[in-house]
N, C-alpha and C positions, 0 to 999 in steps of 0.2 A: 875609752876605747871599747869598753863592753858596751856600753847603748848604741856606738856606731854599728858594731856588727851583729847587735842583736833588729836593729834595726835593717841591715844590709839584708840578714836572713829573712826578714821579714818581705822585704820587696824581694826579692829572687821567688820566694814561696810563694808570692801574688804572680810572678809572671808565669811561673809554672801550672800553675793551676790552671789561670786566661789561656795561655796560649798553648799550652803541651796535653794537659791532664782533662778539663773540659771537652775540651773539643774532640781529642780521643778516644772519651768514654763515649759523647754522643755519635761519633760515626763506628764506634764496636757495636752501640747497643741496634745501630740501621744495620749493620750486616750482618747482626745474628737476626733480628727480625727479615731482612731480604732473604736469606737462607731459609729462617722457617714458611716464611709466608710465600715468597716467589712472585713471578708472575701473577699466574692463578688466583692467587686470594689473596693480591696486593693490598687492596683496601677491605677486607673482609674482617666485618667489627669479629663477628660471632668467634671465627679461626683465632683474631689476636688477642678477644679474651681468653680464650682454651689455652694458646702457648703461654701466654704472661702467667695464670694460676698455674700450670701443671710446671713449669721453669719454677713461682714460689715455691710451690709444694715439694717439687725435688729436692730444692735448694733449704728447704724450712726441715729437712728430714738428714740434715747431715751434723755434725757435734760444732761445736764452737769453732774449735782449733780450726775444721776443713772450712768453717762460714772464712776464718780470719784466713785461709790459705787461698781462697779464693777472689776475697776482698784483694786481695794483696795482689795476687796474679792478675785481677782486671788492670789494678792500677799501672799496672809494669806494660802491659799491653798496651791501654792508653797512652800511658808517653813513647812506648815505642814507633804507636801509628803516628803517634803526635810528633815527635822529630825526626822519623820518614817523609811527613809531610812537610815539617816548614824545610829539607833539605832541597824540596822541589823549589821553592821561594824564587832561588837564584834564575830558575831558568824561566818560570813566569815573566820575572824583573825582566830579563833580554826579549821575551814573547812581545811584551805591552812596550817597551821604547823603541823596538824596530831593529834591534841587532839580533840579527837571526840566523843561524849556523849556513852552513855551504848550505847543505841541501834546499834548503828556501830561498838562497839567494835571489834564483830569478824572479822568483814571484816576490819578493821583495825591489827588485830593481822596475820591474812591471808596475806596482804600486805607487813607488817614487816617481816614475815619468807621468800616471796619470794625476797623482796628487798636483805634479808643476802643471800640467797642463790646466787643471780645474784654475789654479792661483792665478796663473797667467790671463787668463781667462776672466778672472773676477776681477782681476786689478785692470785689465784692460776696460772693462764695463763703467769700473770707477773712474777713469779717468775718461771716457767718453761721456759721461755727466757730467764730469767737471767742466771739460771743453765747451758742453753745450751751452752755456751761459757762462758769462763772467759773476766775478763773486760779490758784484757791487747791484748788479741787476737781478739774481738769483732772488728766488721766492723762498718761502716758510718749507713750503710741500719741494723744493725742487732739493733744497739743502737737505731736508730729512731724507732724501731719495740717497743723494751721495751721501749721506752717514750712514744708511744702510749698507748702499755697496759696499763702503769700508769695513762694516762690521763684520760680512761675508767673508771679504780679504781676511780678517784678522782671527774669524773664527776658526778655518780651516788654517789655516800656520801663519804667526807673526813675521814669518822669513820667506824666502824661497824653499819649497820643502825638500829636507836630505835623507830622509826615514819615511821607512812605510807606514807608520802610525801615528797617531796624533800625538800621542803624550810622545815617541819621541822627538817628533818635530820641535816641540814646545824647550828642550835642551839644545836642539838642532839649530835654533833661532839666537837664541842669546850666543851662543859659540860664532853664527854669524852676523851675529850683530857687533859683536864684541870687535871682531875680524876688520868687516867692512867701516864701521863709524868710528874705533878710534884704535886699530891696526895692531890688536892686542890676538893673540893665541892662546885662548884660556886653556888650556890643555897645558904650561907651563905657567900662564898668568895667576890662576883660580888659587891656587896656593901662598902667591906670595900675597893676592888681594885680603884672602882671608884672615890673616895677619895683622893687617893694618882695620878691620873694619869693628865699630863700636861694638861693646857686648849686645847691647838689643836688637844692633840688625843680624848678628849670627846666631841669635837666639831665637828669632822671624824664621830665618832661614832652612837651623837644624828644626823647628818646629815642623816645619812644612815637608821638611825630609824623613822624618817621622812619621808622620798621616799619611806619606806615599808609599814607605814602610813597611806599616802597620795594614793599608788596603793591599800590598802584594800580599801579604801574609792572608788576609781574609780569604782573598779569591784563589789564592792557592789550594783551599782547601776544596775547590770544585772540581781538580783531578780525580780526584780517588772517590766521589759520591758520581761522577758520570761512567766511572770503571765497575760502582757498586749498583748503576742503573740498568747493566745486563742483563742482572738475575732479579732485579727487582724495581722495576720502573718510576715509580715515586723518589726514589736516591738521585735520579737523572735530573727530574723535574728540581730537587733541591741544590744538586748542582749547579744546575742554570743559574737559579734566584742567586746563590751562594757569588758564580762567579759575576755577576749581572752587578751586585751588590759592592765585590771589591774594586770591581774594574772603574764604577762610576764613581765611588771615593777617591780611585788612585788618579783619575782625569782633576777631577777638583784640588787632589794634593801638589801634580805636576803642574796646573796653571796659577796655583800659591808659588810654588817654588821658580818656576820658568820668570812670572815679576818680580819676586821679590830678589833673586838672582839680577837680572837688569838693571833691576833700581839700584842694587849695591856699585854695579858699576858705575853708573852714570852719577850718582852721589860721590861715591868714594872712589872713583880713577883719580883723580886729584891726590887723592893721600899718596896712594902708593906711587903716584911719580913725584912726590915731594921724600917720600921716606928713604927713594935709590937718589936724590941728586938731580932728577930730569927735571926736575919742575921747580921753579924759584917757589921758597919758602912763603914768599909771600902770593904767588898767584893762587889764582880765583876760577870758579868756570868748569865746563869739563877737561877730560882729557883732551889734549888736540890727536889727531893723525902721526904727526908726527912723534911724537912724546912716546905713542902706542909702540910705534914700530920699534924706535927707541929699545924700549923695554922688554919688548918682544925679542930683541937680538942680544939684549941681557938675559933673558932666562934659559934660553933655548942654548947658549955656551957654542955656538956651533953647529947644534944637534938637530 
């Protein structure tokens, strides 16, 4: 039990550092240089070697104890910016999937109509390729045409889109896909699936919910460097890169998570209408429609 917890301490004291204590000290040491330097003499070498020496030199002229009193106070300050900021995390999360408070609502609803109308639009395209030749007479160049369309279609949402954002759409699609192809409501399904699925595809899946995670976390931290870009405009420009930086991870982690989410169903619906009864022990195949709905009127109890 001592190597467990000597070991437990050891990773908490790694995530602390990463994500609370790091990141902390480096957006304290931008605000006291924004502060000193400003607007004005944003990028001014000469100015930020005069504050950096006359900072040592203050700091070189105090006794031990006040060097360790202050060590100690940065450190406290760092994690305090540092879990002010991952507190923001939550509402980045709801910014980037497309749940967005009343106040945004229309311009959220606004976004949903033109996102369907672009889909609509591209699926229509695809399928006026398709029409144009049959698929026995179709060319090299005519078929690559319609894979492209498709690719459009599937780039901008794998569904009809129900979110003003990409990455939520990408959750928005498997819930209807789930729905329409085999009459499941994952909103009370997701739960009992996860139950029945092998440890390596939930270990795919938490990975992927991790890296989506882990990129809100990063880009969250472009709040408070575009709040520190007021007084000092370099913090703004870092912001950007910062949230630029998490946002194109968390697209990358949603479209791990959004497949490998699907594939768990279309692989494993099967189990779990075999584990409640719906499904003869011995069938094969995916889930049918029916099976879904089935099970969908088991979980929901009513509700």
């Amino acid at each position: 039990m001592g190597k467990f917890f000597e070991e437990l301490a050891k990773k908490l004291a790694e995530k602390w550092v990463s994500l609370l204590l790091l990141p902390g000290m480096l957006f304290a040491a931008a605000a006291w240089l924004g502060h000193r330097l400003g607007h004005q003499h944003a990028l001014d070498r000469a100015q930020l070697k005069t504050v950096l020496s006359d900072t040592a030199a203050a700091v070189g002229r105090q006794s031990a104890g006040t060097q360790a009193l202050l060590l100690a106070g940065v450190v406290l300050v760092s994690t305090g910016i540092g879990l002010t900021v991952q507190a923001l995390a939550g509402p980045t999360r709801l910014l980037w999937l497309g749940q967005w408070p009343r106040p945004m609502a229309r311009s959220g609803a606004k976004r949903v109509r033109n996102r369907r109308a672009r889909w609509h639009a591209l699926v229509q395209r695809r399928r006026d390729l398709e029409n144009a030749t049959s698929a026995e007479s179709r060319t090299l160049d005519q078929q690559d045409e319609v894979d492209l369309a498709a690719a459009r279609v599937n780039r901008l949402a794998m569904a009809v889109p129900g979110r003003p954002t990409w990455m939520g759409d990408r959750i928005h699609a498997v819930e209807q896909i789930a729905r329409d192809r085999y009459g499941l409501d994952l909103t009370f399904a997701w739960p009992r699936l996860w139950l029945v699925l092998p440890e390596t595809t939930r270990a795919d899946i938490t990975a992927a919910h991790a890296g989506f995670a882990a990129a809100v976390a990063t880009g969250t931290w472009a709040w408070p460097y575009l709040l520190l870009g007021a007084i000092w405009w370099p913090a703004a420009v870092a912001g950007i890169g910062i949230g630029l930086t998490g946002w194109t991870r968390a697209r990358a982690a949603m479209a791990d998570l959004g497949t490998m989410s699907e594939a768990a169903l279309d692989v494993h619906g099967r189990a779990l209408a075999t584990a409640l009864g719906v499904g003869a022990p011995d069938s094969l195949g995916p889930l049918t429609l029916v099976e879904g709905e089935t099970l969908t009127g088991l979980f929901r109890k009513g509700r």
